[in-house]
C-alpha positions in Angstrom: -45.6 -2.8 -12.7 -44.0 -1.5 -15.9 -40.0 -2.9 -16.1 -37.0 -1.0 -17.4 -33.9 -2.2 -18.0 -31.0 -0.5 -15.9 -30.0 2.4 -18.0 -33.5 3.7 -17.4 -33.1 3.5 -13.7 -32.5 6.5 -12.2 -31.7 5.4 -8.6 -32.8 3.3 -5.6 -34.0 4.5 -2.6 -32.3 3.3 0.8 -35.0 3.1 3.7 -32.6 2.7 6.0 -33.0 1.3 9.6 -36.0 3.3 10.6 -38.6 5.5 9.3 -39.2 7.3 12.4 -37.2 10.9 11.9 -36.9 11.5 15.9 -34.3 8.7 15.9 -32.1 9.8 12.8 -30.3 11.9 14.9 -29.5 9.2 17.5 -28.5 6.6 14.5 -26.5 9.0 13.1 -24.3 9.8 15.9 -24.4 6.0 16.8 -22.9 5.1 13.3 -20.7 7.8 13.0 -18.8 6.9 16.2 -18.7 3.0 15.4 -17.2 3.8 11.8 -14.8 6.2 13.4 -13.9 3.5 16.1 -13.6 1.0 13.3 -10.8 2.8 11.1 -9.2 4.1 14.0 -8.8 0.5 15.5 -8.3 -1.7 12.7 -5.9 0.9 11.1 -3.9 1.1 14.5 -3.6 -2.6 13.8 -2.5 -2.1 10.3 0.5 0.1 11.1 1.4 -1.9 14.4 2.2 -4.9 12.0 3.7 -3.1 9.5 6.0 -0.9 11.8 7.6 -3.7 14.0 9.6 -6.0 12.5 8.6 -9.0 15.1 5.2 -8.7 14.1 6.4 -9.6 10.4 5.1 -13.2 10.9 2.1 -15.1 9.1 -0.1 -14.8 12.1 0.0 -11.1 12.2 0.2 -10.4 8.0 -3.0 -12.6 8.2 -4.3 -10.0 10.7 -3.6 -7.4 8.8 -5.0 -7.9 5.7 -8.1 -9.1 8.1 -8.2 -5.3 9.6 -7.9 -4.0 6.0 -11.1 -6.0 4.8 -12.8 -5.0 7.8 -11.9 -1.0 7.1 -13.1 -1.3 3.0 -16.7 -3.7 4.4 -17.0 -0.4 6.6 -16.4 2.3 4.4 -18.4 0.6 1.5 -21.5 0.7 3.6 -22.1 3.0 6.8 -20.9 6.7 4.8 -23.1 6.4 2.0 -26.1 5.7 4.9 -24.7 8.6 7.6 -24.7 10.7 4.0 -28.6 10.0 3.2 -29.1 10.4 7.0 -27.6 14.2 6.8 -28.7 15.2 3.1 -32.3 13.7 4.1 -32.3 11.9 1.0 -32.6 8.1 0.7 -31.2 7.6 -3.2 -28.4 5.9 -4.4 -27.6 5.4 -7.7 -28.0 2.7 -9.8 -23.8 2.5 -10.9 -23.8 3.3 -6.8 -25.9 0.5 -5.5 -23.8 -2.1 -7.8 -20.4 -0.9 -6.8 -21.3 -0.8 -3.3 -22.9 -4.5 -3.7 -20.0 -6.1 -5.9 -17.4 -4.2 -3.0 -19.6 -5.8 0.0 -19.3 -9.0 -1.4 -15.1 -9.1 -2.2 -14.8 -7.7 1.0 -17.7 -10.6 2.7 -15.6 -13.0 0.8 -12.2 -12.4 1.6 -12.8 -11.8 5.4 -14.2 -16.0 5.1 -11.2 -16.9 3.2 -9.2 -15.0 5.4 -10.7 -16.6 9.5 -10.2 -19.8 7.5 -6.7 -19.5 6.3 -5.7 -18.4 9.6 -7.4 -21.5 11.3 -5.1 -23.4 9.0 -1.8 -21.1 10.6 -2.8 -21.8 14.6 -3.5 -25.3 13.4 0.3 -25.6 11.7 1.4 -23.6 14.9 0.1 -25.8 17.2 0.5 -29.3 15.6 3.6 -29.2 13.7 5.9 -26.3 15.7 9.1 -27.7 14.2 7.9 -27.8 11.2 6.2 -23.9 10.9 8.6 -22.1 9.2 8.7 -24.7 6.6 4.6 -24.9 6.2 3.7 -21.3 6.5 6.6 -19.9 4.7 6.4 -16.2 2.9 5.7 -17.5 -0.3 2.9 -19.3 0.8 1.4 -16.6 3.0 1.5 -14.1 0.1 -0.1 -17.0 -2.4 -3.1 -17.8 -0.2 -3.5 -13.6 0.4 -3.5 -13.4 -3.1 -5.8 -16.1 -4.0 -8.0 -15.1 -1.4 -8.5 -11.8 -2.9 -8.5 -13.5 -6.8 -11.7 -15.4 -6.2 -13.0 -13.3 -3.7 -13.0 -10.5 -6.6 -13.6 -12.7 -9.7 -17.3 -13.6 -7.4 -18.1 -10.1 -7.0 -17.9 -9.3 -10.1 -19.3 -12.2 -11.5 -22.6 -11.6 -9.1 -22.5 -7.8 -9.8 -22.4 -8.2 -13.6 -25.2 -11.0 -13.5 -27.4 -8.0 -12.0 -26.6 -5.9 -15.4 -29.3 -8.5 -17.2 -31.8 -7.4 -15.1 -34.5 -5.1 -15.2 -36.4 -3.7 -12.4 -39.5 -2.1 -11.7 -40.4 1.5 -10.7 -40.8 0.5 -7.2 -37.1 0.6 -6.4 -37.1 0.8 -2.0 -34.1 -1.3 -0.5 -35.7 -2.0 3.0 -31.9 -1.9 3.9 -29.2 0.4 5.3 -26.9 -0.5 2.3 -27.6 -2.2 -1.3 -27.5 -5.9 -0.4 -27.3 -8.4 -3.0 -30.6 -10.2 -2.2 -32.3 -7.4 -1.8 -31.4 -5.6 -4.8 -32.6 -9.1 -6.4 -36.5 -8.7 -4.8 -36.7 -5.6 -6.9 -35.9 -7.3 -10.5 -38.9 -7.7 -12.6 -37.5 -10.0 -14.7 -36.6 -13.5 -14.5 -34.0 -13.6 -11.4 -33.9 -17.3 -10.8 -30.4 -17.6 -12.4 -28.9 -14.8 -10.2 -30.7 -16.4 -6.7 -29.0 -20.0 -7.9 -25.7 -18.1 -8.6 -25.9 -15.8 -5.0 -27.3 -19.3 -3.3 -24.3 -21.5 -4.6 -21.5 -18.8 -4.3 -22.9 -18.3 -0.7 -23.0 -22.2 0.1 -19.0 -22.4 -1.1 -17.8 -19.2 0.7 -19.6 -20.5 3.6 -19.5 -24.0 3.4 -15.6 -24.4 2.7 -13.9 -21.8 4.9 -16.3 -23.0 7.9 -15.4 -27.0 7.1 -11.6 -25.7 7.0 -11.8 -23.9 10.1 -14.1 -26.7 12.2 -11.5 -29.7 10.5 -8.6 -27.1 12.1 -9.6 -26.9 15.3 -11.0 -30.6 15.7 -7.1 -31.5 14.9 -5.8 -28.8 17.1 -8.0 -29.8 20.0 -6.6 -33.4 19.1 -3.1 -32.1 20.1 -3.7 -30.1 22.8 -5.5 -32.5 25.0 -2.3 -35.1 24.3 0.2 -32.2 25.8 1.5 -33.4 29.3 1.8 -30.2 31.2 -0.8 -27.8 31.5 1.1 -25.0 31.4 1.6 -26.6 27.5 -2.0 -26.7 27.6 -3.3 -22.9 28.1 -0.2 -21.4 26.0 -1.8 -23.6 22.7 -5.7 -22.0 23.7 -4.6 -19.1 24.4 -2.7 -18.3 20.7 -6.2 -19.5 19.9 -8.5 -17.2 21.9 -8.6 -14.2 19.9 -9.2 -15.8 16.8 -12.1 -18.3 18.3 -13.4 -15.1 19.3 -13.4 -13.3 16.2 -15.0 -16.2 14.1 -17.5 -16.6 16.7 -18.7 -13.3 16.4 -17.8 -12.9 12.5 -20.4 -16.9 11.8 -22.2 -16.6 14.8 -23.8 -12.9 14.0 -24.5 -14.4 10.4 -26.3 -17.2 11.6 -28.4 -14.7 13.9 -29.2 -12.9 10.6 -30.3 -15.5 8.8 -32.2 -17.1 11.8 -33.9 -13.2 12.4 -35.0 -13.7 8.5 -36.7 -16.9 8.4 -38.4 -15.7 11.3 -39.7 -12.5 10.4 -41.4 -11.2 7.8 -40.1 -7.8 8.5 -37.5 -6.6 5.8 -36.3 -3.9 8.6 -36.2 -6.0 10.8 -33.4 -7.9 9.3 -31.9 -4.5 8.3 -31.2 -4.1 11.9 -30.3 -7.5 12.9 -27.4 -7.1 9.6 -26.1 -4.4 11.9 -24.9 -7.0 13.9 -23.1 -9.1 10.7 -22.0 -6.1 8.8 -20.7 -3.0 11.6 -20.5 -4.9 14.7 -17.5 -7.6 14.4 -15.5 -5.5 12.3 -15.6 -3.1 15.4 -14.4 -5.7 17.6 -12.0 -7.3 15.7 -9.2 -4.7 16.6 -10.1 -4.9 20.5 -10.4 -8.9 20.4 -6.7 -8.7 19.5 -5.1 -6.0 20.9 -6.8 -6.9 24.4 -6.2 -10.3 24.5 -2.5 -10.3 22.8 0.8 -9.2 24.6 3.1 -8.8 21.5 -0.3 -6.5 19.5 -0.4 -3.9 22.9 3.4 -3.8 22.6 3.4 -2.8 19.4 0.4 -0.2 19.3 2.2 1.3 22.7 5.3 1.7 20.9 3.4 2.8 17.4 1.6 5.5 19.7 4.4 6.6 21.7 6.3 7.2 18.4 3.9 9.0 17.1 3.0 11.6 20.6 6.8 11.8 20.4 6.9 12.8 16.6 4.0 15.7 17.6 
């Protein structure tokens, strides 16, 4: 194949999750109602925090700013594909493909940084109560937010820029519903080695610290709990827990099914589809893991709600 360099790139081509046009229609409708369900839920969650004044603590400003990285992963990726779906027309183009990769990968980033920081808050919560205040003051909160985002975005970038060195070939299909990184990678006919150690590393340290800083979190946490004497002690410490265990389960444990489904199969769509479950799923969840399972959240989206039926 004869390489170009990017400026002679006109566009990619998205394939999407299935070539078969009979079932357009269905996907579609399917990802146009989980996108809706995701902004609706995660910005309910958004103005539920930010409208009552007892939700103004770390727990729930780490929420948040969790709901807003879930709404920015969603809008990066399922609108371009519903657009190609309707318009019948796979491109995306090149300045498109790298924004929407360097945009997946601050918001991929700060959503790890983010389940680990508030491991660290449940762990402060639960093993030093007098002392919480004190630990996870408001100066602190807004430092690790901000940091969090920092290196989340000075990655991106970093990644995204790498790919401007690149050329690719003429045969530019993304087997993929959105331009992933490693993907877009596959395509390069020049030497790419640099970028895979770069992606490989950057992926190892996103990964590898928050999940070390979450497990070291709970290990200590579970350490506590088990010395309380009362049982009653007992379920009030798992339960501030729950909704959070439940989001990083789904949040690691869907990325470990990707990865699994990928050394396992050959099939680039195949993957496509199991990323469905990494990139759309959890950040649909995420609002009704917490609102379901959390007193002081359905207090504050009933009051948020009433206000605004009574304000119509």
């Amino acid at each position: 194949m004869e390489p170009r360099n990017h400026t002679d790139v006109p566009e990619f081509l998205l394939l999407g999750l299935t070539e078969d046009p009979q079932q357009q229609t269905f996907i579609f409708i399917l990802f146009l109602s989980v996108y809706l369900v995701t902004i609706l839920g995660n910005l309910l969650i958004v103005l539920a925090v930010s409208s009552d004044s007892r939700l103004h603590t770390p727990m729930y400003c780490f929420l948040s700013n969790l709901s807003f990285s879930d709404i920015c992963l969603s809008t990066t990726t399922i609108p371009k594909m519903l657009v190609n779906i309707q318009a019948q027309n796979l491109s995306i183009a090149y300045i498109g493909c790298l924004t929407q990769t360097c945009f997946v990968l601050v918001s991929t980033g700060f959503e790890n940084c983010l389940l680990a920081i508030m491991a660290y808050d449940r762990y402060a919560a639960i093993c030093h109560p007098l002392r919480y205040t004190v630990i996870m003051n408001h100066r602190l909160c807004v430092l690790l937010i901000l940091l969090s985002l920092f290196l989340s975005v000075m990655v991106a970038l970093l990644l995204s820029l790498m790919m401007l060195q690149l050329s690719f070939c003429k045969d530019l299909e993304i087997p993929h519903f959105f331009c992933e990184l490693a993907q877009v990678l596959k395509l390069a006919c020049s030497d790419s080695l640099i970028n895979n150690i770069l992606l490989y590393c950057v992926t190892g340290l996103f990964g590898g610290f928050p999940v070390s800083g979450i497990i070291f979190s709970y290990t200590r946490i579970m350490s506590s709990v088990l010395r309380m004497p009362s049982v009653e002690g007992k379920l009030k410490a798992f339960s501030t827990c729950g909704s959070h265990l439940s989001v990083v389960s789904l949040f690691y444990g869907t990325a470990v099914g990707v990865y699994i489904s990928s050394a396992l199969t050959t099939s680039s769509r195949k993957t496509a589809v199991a990323s469905v479950m990494y990139c759309v799923v959890p950040q649909m969840l995420n609002p009704f893991i917490y609102s379901l399972r959390n007193r002081d959240m359905k207090r504050a989206l009933r009051k948020l709600i009433g206000r605004r039926h009574s304000f119509l």
